[in-house]
C-alpha positions as CSV (number, residue, x, y, z in Angstrom):
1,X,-8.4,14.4,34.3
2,X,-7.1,13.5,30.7
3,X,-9.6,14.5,27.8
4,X,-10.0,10.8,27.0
5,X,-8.5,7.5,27.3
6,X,-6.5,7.5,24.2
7,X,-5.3,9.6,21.5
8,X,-5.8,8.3,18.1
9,X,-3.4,10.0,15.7
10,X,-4.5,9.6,11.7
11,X,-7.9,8.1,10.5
12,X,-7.0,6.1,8.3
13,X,-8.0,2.2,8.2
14,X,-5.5,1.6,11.3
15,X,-6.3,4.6,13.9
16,X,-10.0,4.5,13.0
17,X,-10.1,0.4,13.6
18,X,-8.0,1.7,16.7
19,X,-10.5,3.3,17.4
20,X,-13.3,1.3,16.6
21,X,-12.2,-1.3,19.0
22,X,-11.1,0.8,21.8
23,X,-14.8,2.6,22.0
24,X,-16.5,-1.1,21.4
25,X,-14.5,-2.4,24.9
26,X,-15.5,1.2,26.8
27,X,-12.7,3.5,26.3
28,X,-12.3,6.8,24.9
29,X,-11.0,8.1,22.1
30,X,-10.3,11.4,19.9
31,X,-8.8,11.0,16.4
32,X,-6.9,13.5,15.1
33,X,-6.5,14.1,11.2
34,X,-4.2,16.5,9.3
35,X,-6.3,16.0,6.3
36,X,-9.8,17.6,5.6
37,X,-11.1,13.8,5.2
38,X,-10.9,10.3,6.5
39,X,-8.9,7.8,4.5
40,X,-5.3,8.1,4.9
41,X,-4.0,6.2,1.4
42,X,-7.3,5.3,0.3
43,X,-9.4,7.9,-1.6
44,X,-12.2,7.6,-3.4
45,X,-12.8,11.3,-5.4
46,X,-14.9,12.7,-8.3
47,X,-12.5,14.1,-11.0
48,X,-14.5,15.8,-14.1
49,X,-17.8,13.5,-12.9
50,X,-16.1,10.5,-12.7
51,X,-15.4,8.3,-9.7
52,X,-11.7,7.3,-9.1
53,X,-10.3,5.1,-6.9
54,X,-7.3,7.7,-5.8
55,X,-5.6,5.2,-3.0
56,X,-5.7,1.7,-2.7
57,X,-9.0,-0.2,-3.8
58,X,-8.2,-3.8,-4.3
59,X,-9.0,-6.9,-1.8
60,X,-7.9,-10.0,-1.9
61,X,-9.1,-13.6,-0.6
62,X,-6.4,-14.0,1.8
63,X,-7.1,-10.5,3.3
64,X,-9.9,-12.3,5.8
65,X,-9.3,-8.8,8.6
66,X,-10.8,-6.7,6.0
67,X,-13.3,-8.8,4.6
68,X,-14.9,-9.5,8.4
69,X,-14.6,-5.8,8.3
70,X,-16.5,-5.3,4.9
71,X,-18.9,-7.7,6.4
72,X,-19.5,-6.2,9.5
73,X,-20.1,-2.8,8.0
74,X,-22.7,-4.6,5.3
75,X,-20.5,-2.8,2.3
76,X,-20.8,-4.9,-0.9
77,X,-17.7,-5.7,-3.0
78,X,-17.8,-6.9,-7.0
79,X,-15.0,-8.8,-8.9
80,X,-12.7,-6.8,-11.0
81,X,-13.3,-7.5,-14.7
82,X,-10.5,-10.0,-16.4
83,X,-12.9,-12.0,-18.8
84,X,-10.5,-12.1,-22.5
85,X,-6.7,-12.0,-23.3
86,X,-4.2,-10.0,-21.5
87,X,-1.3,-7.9,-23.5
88,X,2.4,-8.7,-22.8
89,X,4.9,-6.1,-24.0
90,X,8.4,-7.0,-24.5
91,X,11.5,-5.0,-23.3
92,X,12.2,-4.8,-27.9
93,X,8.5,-3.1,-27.5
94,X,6.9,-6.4,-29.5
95,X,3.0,-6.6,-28.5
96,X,1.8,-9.7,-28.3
97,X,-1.6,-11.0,-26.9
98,X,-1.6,-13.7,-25.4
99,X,-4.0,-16.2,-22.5
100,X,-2.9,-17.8,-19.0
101,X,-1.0,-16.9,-16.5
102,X,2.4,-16.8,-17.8
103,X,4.1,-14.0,-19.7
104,X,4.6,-15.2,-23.2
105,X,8.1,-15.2,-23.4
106,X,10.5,-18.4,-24.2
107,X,10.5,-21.8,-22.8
108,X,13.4,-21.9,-21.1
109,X,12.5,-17.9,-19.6
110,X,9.3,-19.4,-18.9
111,X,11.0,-22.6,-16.6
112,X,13.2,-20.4,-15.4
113,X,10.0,-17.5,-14.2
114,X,8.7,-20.7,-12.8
115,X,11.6,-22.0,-10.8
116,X,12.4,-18.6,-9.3
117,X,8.9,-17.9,-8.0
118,X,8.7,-22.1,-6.6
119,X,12.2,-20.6,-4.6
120,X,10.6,-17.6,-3.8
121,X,7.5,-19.5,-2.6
122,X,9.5,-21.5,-0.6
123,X,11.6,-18.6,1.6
124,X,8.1,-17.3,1.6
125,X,7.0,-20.1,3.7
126,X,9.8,-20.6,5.8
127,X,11.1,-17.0,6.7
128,X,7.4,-16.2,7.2
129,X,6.0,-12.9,8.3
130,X,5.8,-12.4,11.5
131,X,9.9,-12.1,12.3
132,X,11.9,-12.2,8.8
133,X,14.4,-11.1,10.9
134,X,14.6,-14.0,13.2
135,X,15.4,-16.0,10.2
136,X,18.5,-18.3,10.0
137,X,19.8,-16.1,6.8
138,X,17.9,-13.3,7.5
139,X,21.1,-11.1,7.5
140,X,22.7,-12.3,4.1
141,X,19.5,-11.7,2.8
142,X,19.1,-8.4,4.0
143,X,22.6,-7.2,3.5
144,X,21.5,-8.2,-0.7
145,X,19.4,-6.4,-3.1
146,X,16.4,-8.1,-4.5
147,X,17.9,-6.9,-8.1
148,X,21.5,-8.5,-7.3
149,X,20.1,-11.3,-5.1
150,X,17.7,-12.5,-8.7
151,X,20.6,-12.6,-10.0
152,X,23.1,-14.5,-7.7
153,X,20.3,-17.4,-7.9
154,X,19.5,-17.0,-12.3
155,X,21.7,-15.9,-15.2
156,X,18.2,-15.5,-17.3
157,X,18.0,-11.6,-17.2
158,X,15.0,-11.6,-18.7
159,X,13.1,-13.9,-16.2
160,X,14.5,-11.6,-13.9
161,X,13.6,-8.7,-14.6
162,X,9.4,-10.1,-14.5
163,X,9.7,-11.5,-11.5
164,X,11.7,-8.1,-10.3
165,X,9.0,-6.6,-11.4
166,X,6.3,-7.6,-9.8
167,X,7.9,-7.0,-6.1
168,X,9.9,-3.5,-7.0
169,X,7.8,-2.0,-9.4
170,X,4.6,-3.5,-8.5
171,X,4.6,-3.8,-4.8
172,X,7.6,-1.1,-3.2
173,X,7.7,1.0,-6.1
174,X,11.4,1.5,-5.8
175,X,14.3,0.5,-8.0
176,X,15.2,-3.7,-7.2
177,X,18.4,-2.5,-6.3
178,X,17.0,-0.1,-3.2
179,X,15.6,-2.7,-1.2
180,X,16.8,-6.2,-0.1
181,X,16.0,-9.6,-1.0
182,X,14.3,-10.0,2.8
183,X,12.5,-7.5,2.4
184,X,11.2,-8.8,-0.8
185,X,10.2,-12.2,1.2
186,X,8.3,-10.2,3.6
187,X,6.4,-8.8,0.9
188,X,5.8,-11.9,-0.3
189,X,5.1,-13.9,3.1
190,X,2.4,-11.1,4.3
191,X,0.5,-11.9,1.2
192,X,0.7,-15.8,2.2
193,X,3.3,-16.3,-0.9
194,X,5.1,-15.1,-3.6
195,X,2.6,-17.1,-6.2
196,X,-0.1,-14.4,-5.0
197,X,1.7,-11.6,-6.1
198,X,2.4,-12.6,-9.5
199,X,-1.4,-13.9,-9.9
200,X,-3.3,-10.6,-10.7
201,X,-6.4,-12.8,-10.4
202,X,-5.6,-13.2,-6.8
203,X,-4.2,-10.2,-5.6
204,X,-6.2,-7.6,-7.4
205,X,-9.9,-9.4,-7.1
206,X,-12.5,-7.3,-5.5
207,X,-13.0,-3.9,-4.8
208,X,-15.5,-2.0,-2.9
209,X,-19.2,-0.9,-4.1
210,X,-18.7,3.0,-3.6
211,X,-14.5,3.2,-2.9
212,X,-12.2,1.9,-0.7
213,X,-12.5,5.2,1.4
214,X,-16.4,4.7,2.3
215,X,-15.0,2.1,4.6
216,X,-13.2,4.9,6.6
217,X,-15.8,7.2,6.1
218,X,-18.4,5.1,7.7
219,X,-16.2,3.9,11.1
220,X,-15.5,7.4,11.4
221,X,-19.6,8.0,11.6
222,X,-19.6,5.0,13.9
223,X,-17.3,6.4,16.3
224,X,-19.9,9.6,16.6
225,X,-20.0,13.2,16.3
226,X,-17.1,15.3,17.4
227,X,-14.7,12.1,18.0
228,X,-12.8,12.4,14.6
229,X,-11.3,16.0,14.2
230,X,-9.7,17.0,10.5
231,X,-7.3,19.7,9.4
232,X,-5.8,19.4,12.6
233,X,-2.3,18.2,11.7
234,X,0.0,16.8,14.8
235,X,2.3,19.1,16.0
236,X,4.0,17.4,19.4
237,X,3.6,15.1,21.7
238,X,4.3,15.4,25.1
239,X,4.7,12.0,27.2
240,X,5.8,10.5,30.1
241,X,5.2,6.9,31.7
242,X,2.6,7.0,33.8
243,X,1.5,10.4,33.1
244,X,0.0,10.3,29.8
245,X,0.3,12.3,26.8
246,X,-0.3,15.3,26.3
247,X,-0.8,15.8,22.2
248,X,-0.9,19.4,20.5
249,X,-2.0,20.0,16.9
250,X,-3.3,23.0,15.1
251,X,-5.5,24.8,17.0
252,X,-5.7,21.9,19.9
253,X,-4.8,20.4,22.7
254,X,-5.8,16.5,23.7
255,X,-4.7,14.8,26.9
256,X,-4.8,11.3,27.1
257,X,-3.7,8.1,29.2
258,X,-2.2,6.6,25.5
259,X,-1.4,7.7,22.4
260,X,-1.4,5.4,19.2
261,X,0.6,7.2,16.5
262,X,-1.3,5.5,13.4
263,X,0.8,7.7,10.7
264,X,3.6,6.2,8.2
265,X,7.1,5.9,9.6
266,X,7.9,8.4,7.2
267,X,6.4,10.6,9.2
268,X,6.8,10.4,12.4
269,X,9.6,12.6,12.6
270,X,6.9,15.6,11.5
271,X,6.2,15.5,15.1
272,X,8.3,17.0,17.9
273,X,8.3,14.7,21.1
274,X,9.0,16.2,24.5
275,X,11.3,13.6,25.6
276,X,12.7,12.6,22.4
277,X,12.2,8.9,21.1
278,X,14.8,6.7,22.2
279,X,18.1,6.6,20.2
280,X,17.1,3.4,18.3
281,X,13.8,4.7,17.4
282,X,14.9,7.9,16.0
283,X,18.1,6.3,13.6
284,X,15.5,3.5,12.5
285,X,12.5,5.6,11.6
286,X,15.3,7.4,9.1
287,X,16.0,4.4,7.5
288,X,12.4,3.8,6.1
289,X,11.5,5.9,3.1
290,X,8.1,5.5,0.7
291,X,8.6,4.6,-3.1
292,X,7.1,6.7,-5.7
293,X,4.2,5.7,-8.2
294,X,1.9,7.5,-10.5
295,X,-1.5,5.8,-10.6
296,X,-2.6,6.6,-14.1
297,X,-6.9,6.9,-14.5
298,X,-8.6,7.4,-17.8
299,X,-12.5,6.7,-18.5
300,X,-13.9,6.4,-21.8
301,X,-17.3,6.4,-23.0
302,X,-17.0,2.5,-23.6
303,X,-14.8,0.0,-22.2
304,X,-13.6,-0.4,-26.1
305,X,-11.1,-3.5,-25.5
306,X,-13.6,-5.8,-24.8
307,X,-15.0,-5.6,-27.7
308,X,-11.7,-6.8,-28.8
309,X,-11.4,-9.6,-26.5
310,X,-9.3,-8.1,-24.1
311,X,-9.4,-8.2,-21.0
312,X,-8.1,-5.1,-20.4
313,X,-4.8,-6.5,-18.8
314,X,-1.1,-6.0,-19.7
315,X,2.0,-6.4,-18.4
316,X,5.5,-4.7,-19.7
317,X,8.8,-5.0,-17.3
318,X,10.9,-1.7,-18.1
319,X,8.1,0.1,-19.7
320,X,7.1,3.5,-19.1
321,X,3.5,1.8,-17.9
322,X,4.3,-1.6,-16.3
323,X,1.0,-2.8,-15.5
324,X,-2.5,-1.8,-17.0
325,X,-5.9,-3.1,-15.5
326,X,-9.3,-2.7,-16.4
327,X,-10.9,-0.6,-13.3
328,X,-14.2,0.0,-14.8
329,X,-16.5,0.9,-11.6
330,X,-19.5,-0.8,-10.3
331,X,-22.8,-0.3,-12.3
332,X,-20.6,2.3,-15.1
333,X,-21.5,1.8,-18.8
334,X,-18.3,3.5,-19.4
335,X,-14.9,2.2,-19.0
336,X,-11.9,2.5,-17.1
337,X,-8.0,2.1,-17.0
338,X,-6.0,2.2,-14.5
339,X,-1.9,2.0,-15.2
340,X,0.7,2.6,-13.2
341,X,4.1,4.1,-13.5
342,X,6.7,3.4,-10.6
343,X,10.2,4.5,-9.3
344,X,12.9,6.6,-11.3
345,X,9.9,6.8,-14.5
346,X,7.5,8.5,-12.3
347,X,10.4,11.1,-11.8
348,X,10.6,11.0,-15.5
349,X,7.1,12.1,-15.8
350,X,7.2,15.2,-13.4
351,X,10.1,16.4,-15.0
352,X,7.8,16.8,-18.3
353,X,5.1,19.5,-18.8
354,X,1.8,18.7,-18.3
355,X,0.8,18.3,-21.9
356,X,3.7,16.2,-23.0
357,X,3.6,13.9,-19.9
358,X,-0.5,13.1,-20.6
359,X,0.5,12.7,-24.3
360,X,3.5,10.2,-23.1
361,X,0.9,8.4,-20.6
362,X,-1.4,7.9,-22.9
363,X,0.5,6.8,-26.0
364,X,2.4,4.2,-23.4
365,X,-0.9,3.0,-22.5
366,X,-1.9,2.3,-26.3
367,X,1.1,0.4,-26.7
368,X,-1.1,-2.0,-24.9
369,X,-4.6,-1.8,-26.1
370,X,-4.4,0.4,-29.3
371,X,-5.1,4.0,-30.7
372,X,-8.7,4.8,-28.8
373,X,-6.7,4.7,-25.6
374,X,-5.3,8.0,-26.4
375,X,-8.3,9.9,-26.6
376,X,-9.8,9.4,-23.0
377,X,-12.8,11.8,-21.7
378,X,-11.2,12.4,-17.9
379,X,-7.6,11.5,-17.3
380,X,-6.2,11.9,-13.8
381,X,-3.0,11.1,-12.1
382,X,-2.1,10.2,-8.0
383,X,0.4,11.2,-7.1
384,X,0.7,10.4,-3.1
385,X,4.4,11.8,-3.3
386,X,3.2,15.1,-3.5
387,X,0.6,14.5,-0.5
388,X,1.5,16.6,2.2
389,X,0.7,13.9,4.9
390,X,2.0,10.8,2.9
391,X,5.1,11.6,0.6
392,X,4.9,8.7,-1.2
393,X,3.2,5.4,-2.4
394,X,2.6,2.6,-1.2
395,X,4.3,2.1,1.8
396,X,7.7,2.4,3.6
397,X,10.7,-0.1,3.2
398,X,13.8,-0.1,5.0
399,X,17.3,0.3,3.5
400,X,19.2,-2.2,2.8
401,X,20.1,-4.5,6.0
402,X,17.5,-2.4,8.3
403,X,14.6,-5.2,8.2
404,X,16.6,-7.5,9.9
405,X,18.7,-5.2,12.3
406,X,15.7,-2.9,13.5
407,X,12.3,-4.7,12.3
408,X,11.9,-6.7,15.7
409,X,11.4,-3.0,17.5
410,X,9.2,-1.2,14.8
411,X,5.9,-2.3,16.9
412,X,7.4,-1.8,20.4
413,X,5.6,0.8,22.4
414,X,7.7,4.1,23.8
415,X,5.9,4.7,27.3
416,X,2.4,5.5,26.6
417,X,3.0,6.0,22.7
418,X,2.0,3.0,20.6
419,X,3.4,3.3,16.8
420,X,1.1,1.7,14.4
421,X,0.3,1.3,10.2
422,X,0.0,-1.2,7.4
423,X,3.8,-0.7,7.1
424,X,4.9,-2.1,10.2
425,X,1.9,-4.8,9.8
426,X,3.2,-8.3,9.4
427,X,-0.1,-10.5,7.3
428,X,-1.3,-7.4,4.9
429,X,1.8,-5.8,5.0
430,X,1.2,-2.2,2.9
431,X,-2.5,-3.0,2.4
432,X,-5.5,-2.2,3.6
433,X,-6.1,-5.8,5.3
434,X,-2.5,-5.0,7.5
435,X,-4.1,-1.9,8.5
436,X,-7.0,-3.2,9.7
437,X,-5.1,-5.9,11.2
438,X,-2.5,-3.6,13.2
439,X,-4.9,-1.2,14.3
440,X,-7.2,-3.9,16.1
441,X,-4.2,-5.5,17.6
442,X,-2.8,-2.4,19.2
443,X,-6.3,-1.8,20.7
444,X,-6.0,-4.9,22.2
445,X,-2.3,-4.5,23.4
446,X,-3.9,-1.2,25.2
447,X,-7.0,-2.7,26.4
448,X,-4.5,-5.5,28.0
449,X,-2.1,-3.4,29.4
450,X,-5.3,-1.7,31.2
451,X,-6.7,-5.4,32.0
452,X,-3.2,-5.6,34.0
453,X,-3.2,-2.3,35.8
C-alpha cells in the first residue's frame, strides 16, 4: 500500500493549495519541502528587528483566487500607502515631481505611451491567457522580442523604453530583448490587461497584515502535524502509469498513487526521474530560465517623504533603481522603501563589494526622494538568485519562440506526475493569485481522474 494518495512536492502557495484541496475532498497527502520553511517565493523575515516582505507581498483586485483565499483563512490585508506626488527620473537624470498617472515626459511621448499601451490592451484582450499560443499571430509574435517588437510598432524611443519597462524590468526581470512580444501579452493578459500593469495603484494595492508567507504558514498548520516535511530536498522520482510513484528525498522515502511536482520549471531538472520525462518535456523545461532582481528594503525611523508630500513613489526607465515604493508595514511608525533593481544591473551590483554596492543603492535611491534616504537604520537585499531552491526572481519565461511552440504542453500530466506553479498558471501568471489558482485546479484534475477510475 502507497504511504498516501498523493505526493506534494514544494509548499509553496501552489503544493500547499494542492494540498489543501486534496485533504478537503478525502485524499492524502505529504508535502515535501527542500527549505527549512513554508513559502516558496514569498518570505516574510525579521532582518535587524524589522519585518520585511522578502518574496512577493502585493495583491491585486483582479486576483479574486487569492482573495477567497485570504478570506477563507480570516487574514486581513491594508492598502499600500500612495497619498502625495510620485518622482519621475529621466534617462538625462532630471528629477521631477510630478501627479497622475502618466510619466511626465512630452506630449507627443505621452500620446505615443498612450497609444502603445491602447495596442497592447487590445492583443491583451484578444490573444488572451489561456492559449497565447493558439493565437492567429502567435508565432510572429513569439519569433520577436518585446524590445524589437516596441519598436517595429513606435519610432518614439523614449515611450519605448517606459512601456518596456514596466513588462521586462518590472514584471520578467530580464533584458526586452530576451523574451518575446507573446510572451509579453501573456503577461499582460493574466493580469486582465496591459493598463493594470502600468497602474501601480492597481497592481501593487494590498498586502497582507503579518506577510505574504503567513498565508503558507497557516495551510501548512491546516493540513496537520507531520503532513508537511522541510529540509527534505527531492532527489528522484520513480513512476510508472498505473503504479504510482515512488518519490526519494533526503533522508525519505514517500510512495504515492500521484505526484504533483509544484516546483519552478527551472527546477525540475534537479530531480532524477526513473523513466526519464518524455523528449518534449525535457528540451522545453531547458528553455525556461528565471530573471534576476534585487529587492532593495530600507526602514527609517520616519517615513520622511511624506512629510514632503511624497508619496513615496518613483519611477526611472534605465536607472540603477527603476521603481521605488513606499512599503511601510501595517501598524509601523517607522518607514519603509522598497526598490528594485532588475536584469544585467543586478549583475552590476554583485560584482561590487558589499560597501560600495549599499553606498550605490542607496544614493540611487536618493536620486528619488533626497539625502535622508541614504542613511537608513536596517537595509536588506533579496536576492532569490542566490536561493538554492529558486535561482531567480520572479518567475520563468521561455526563450524566444518557445511560448508558442511548447506552452500548450507545460500543464500536461507525465503518467502519474502532475507539473504545477504560478509560472505555468494562465490568470495570475508569476503571482501569488496563479499559484493559488494552479494548485486548486490540479487537485481537481486528480480528484477527477479518481472520479473516473
Amino acid at each position: 500500500m502507497p504511504d498516501c494518495d498523493v505526493v506534494v512536492i514544494g509548499a509553496g502557495p501552489t503544493g500547499l493549495t494542492a494540498a489543501r484541496t486534496l485533504q478537503a475532498a478525502g485524499k492524502t497527502v505529504v508535502v515535501l519541502e527542500a527549505r527549512d520553511r513554508v513559502g516558496g517565493r514569498t518570505w516574510t523575515d525579521h532582518i535587524d528587528g524589522q519585518m520585511f516582505e522578502i518574496g512577493g507581498q502585493w495583491v491585486s483586485p483582479d486576483q479574486t483566487a487569492l482573495l477567497d483565499l485570504l478570506q477563507e483563512l480570516g487574514k486581513d490585508t491594508y492598502p499600500r500607502y500612495r497619498d502625495g506626488d510620485s518622482v519621475h527620473i529621466a534617462p538625462d537624470g532630471t528629477r521631477t515631481v510630478y501627479s497622475g498617472e502618466m510619466f511626465p515626459v512630452g506630449e507627443e511621448t505621452q500620446a505615443e505611451m498612450e497609444r502603445l499601451i491602447g495596442l497592447l490592451d487590445e492583443l491583451a484582450a484578444r490573444v488572451g491567457a489561456a492559449a497565447p499560443w493558439d493565437a492567429e499571430d502567435a508565432a510572429e509574435l513569439d519569433s520577436i522580442s518585446f524590445h524589437h517588437w516596441l519598436r517595429s510598432v513606435s519610432d518614439d524611443e523614449l515611450a519605448c523604453a517606459n512601456i518596456g519597462m514596466f513588462i521586462a524590468g518590472g514584471m520578467l526581470t530580464k533584458p526586452a530583448t530576451a523574451f518575446s512580444a507573446l510572451q509579453a501579452v501573456l503577461m499582460a493578459a493574466s493580469a486582465g490587461s496591459f493598463s493594470h500593469l502600468v497602474d501601480d495603484h492597481f497592481i501593487l494595492d494590498r498586502r497582507v497584515v503579518g506577510g505574504m508567507q503567513s498565508v503558507s504558514e497557516q495551510l501548512a498548520a491546516e493540513l496537520g502535524e507531520g503532513v508537511v516535511r522541510l529540509g527534505v530536498p527531492v532527489r528522484s522520482i520513480r513512476w510508472n502509469p498505473g503504479a504510482g510513484v515512488e518519490v526519494a528525498a533526503d533522508g525519505v522515502s514517500v510512495t504515492g498513487e500521484q505526484a504533483i511536482v509544484a516546483v519552478p520549471p527551472n527546477l525540475y531538472s534537479r530531480i532524477s526521474y526513473d523513466p526519464p520525462l518524455p523528449r518534449r518535456q525535457q528540451i522545453f523545461h531547458q528553455h525556461q530560465s528565471m530573471g534576476l532582481v534585487i529587492k532593495v528594503h530600507a526602514t527609517y525611523p520616519t517615513p520622511f517623504w511624506r512629510e514632503e508630500g511624497l508619496s513615496g513613489t518613483g519611477f526611472g526607465a534605465g536607472r540603477l533603481v527603476q521603481e521605488v515604493y513606499d512599503n511601510t508595514n501595517h501598524g509601523e511608525e517607522r518607514g519603509t522603501l522598497v526598490g528594485f533593481i532588475s536584469d544585467v544591473n543586478a549583475e552590476a551590483m554583485f560584482d561590487l563589494d558589499e560597501d560600495t554596492r549599499r553606498r550605490t543603492i542607496l544614493e540611487a535611491m536618493a536620486e528619488f526622494l533626497g539625502p535622508q534616504t541614504l542613511e537608513p537604520t536596517v537595509f536588506h537585499l533579496s536576492d532569490f538568485g542566490a536561493e538554492e531552491w529558486t535561482r531567480g526572481a520572479y518567475a520563468t519565461s521561455y526563450d524566444l519562440g518557445g511560448l508558442h511552440r511548447w506552452g500548450r504542453y507545460q500543464n500536461d500530466p507525465v503518467g502519474p506526475l502532475h507539473f504545477a506553479s504560478s509560472d505555468i498558471a494562465s490568470l495570475g501568471y508569476q503571482h501569488v493569485d496563479g499559484a493559488v489558482r494552479i494548485g486548486r485546479d490540479t487537485a481537481a484534475k486528480i480528484l477527477g481522474e479518481a472520479g473516473q477510475g
